[in-house]
C-alpha positions in Angstrom: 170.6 128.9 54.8 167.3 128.6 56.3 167.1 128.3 59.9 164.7 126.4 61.7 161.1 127.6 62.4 162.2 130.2 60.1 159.4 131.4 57.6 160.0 132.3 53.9 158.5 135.2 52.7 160.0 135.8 49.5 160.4 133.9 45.9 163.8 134.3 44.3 164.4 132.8 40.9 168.3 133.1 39.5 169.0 133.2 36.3 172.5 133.8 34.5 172.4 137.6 33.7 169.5 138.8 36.0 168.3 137.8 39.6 164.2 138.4 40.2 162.4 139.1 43.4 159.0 139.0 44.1 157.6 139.3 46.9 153.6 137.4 47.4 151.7 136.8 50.3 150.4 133.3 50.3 146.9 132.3 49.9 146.6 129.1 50.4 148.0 126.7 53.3 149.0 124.7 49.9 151.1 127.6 48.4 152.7 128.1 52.5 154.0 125.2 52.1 155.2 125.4 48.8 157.7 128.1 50.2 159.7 125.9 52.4 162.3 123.7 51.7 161.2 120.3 51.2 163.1 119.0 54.4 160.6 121.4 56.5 160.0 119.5 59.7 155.8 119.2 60.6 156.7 121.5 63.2 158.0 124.1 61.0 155.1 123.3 58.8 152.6 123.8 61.3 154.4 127.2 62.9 154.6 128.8 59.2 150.6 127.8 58.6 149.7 129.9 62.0 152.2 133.1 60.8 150.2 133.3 57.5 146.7 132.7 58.8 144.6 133.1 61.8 141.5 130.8 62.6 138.5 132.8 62.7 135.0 131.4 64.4 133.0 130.4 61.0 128.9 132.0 61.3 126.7 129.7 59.4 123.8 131.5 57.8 120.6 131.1 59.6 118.9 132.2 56.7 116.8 129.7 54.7 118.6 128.1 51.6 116.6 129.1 49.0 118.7 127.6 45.7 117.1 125.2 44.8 115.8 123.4 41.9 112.2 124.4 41.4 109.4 122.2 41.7 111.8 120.2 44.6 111.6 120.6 48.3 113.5 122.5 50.2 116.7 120.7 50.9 117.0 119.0 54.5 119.3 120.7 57.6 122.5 119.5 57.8 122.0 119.9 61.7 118.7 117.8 61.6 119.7 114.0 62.6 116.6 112.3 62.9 115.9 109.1 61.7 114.0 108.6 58.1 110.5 106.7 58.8 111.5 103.6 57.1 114.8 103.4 59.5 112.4 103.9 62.5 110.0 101.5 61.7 110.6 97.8 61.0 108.7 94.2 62.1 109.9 94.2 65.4 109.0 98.0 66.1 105.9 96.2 69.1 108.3 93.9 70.7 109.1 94.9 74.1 112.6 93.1 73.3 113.3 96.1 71.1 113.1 98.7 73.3 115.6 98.8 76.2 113.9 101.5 77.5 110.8 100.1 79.0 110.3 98.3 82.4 111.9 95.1 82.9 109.0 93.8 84.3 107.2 93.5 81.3 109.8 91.6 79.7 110.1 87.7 79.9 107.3 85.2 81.3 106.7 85.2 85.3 108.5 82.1 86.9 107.3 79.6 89.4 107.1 81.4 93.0 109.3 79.5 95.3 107.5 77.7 97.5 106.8 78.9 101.5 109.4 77.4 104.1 109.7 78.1 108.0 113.2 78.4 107.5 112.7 81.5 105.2 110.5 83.1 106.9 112.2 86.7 108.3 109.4 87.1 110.7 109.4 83.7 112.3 112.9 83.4 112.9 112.9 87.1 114.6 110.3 85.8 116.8 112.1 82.4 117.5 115.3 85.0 118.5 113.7 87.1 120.7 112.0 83.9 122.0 115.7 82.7 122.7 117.1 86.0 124.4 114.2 86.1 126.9 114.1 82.6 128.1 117.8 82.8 128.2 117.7 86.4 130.3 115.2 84.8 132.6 116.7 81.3 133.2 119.5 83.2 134.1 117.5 85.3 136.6 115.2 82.7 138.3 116.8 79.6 137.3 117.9 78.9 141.0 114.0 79.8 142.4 112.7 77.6 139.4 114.9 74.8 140.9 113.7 75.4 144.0 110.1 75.2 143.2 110.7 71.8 141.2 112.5 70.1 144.0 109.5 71.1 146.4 106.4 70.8 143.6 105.3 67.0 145.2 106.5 67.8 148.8 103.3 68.5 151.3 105.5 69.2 154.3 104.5 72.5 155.6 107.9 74.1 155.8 107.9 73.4 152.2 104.6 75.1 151.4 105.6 78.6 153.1 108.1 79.2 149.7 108.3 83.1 148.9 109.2 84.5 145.8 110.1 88.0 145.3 108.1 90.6 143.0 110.9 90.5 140.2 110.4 86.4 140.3 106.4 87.0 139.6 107.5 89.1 136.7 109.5 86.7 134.7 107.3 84.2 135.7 104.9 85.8 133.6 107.2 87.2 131.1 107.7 82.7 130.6 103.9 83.0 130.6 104.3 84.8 127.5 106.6 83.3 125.9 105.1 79.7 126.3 101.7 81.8 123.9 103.9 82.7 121.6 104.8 79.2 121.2 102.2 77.8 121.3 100.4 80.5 118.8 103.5 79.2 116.6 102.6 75.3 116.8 99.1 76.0 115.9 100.4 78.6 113.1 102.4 75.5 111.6 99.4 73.7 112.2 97.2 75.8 110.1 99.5 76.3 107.4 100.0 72.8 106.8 96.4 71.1 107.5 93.6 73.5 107.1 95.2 76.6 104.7 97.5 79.3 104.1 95.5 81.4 102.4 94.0 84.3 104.4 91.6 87.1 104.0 94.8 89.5 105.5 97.0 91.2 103.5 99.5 89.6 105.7 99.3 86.2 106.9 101.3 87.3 110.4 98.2 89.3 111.4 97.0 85.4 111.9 100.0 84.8 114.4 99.2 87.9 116.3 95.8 86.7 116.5 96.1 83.0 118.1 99.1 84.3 120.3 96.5 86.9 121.5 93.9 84.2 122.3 96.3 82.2 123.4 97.2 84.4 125.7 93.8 85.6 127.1 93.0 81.7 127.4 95.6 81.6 130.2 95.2 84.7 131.6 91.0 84.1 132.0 92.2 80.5 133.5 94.1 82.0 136.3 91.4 84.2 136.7 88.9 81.6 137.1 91.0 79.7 139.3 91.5 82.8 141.7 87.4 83.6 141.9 86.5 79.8 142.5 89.7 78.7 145.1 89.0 82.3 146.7 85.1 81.1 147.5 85.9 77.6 148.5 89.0 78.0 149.8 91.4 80.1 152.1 94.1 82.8 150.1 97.3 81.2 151.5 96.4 77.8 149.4 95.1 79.2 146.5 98.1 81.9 146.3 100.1 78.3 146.7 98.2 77.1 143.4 99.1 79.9 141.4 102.4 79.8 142.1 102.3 76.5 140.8 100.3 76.9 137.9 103.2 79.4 136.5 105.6 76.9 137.7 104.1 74.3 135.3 103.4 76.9 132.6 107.0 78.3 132.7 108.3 74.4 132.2 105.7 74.0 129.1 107.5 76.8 127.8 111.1 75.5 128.2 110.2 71.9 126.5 107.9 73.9 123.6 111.4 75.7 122.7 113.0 72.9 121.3 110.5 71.2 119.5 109.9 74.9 117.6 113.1 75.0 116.6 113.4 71.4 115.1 109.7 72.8 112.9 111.3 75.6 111.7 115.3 74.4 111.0 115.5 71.0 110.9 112.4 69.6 108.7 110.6 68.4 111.9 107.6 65.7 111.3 105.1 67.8 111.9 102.7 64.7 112.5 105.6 63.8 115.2 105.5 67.5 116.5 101.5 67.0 117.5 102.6 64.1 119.5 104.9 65.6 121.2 103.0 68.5 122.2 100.0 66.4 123.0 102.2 64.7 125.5 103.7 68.4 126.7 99.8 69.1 127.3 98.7 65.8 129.0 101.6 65.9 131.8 100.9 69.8 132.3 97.2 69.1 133.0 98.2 65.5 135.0 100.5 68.3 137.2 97.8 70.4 137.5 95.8 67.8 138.8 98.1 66.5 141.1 98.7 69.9 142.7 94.9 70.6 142.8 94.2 67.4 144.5 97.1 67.9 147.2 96.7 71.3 147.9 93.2 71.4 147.9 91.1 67.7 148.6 93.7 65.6 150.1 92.8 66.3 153.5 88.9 65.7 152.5 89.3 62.8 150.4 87.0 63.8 148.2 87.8 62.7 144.5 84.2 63.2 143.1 84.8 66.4 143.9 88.8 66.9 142.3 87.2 65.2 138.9 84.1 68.1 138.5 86.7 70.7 139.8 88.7 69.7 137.1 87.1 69.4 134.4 85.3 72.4 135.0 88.4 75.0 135.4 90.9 72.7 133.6 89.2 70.3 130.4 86.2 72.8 129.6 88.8 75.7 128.6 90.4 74.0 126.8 88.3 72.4 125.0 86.7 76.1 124.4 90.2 77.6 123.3 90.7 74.4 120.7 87.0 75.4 119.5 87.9 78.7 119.7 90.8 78.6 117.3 89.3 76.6 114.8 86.6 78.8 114.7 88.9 81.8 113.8 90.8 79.7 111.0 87.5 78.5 109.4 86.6 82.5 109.5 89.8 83.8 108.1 90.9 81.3 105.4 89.7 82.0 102.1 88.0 79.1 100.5 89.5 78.2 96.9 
């Protein structure tokens, strides 16, 4: 009997008078085989092939094959893989399509850009934010002073004129000082955009913002200045530090009703035509304020209003007009003509 895994190593032949042994080492994985029973398991297959024979590491010559029919080439490596010409080569060998390997960019036809929108626009909308913190921060610093003021802007009793503010109140004052450029330099941004150009000679068209909030922002600053050297000739320190006062006051409230109206521009698909009318009338009761405080603080006791209408329009109109010049003058400078 044969038992399992069990390897035969001899060849036995029986025959009636005589019994033969001889005794061969295989060759052959075949003739291994051939030696076991024929219900040999693969297992027992497999464990007789690895008694009989070992695997050895097979050297291929590196030496050049040099049989050969003569007058033909040299016969190609078996280890060389490459391509034939005719494989390589076909119609489509220039198309960009056939070669995954090269930028995507060249690929495919350039679309329509999508077209400019407020509402898009990363740089606006951070400025609109930080617009909205700050006038938030500040209301909730000054808002009961800012009351205070508004209740007592067309009083002329004297108690009422002797109103003190604090040094941190003068700083968010002007902090809404700021802010109300900054709108402002937006308005006339969308302004620009829309009716003269959007095409600029900067490589980026928010240098343009920077620029009118900048003038925008000297404009009132070389105002207030004005106003202090001219009230400070004609007239005593307690009523022109009562003027300036005012002057932020009304500034400060340009800025709270220009907030909205920026937002409707940039979110809601605003009329823009309706947006110039409503900061035209922002503008038109900020310099009727002014007025009216010049005139009470200033010529009410003289009752002179020749005088209100040249001091006026001299400190007030002419600046502005200057500034609107001004800003035009920068556009028409900057835009590129197409």
């Amino acid at each position: 009997m044969l038992e399992n895994d069990s390897i035969l190593t001899t060849i036995s032949t029986a025959t009636t008078d005589t019994v033969v042994v001889h005794s061969a080492k295989p060759q052959t994985p075949y003739e291994v085989l051939r030696l076991l029973p024929k219900d040999a398991t693969p297992a027992q297959q497999d464990s007789a092939i690895q008694e009989w024979f070992e695997p050895k590491e097979i050297h291929y010559s590196s030496r050049p094959d040099t049989l050969h029919l003569p007058g033909q080439e040299m016969p190609r490596d078996l280890k060389e893989v490459s391509l034939p010409h005719y494989y390589r080569e076909n119609f489509f060998s220039n198309n960009a399509m056939y070669h995954p390997e090269l930028s995507i960019e060249r690929i495919g036809v350039s679309g329509a850009p999508i077209p400019y929108t407020i509402q898009n626009d990363s740089i606006v909308t951070g400025i609109l934010i930080v617009c909205f913190l700050l006038i938030t921060y500040t209301l909730s610093r000054i808002s009961g002073f800012l009351i205070q003021q508004t209740k007592h802007f067309f009083s002329t009793q004297k108690r009422n004129q002797s109103l003190t503010e604090t040094g941190s109140e003068i700083k968010f004052q002007f902090l809404f000082l700021f802010i109300t450029c900054q709108l402002y330099a937006l308005l006339y941004y969308f302004y620009t955009n829309h009716f003269i150009s959007n095409t600029f000679v900067f490589s980026s068209e928010y240098t343009l913002l920077v620029i009118y909030g900048a003038t925008i922002l000297g404009y009132m600053l070389a105002r207030m200045a004005i106003y202090s050297i001219v009230n400070n000739i004609f007239f005593d320190s307690k009523k022109n530090l009562q003027f300036q006062r005012s002057i932020l006051l009304i500034t400060s409230l340009e800025g709270v009703a220009l907030f909205p109206l920026v937002l409707l521009l940039a979110y809601f698909m605003f009329s823009l035509q309706n947006a110039i009318y409503y900061t035209a009338i922002i503008v038109i009761l900020a310099k009727i304020l002014t007025f009216y405080k010049s005139f009470s603080i200033f010529f009410k006791q003289k009752g002179d209003f020749l005088q209100i209408i040249l001091y006026f329009c001299a400190l007030e109109m002419m600046p502005l007009m200057m500034l609107w010049s001004g800003l035009l003058v920068i556009t028409e400078n900057l835009k590129i003509n197409i």
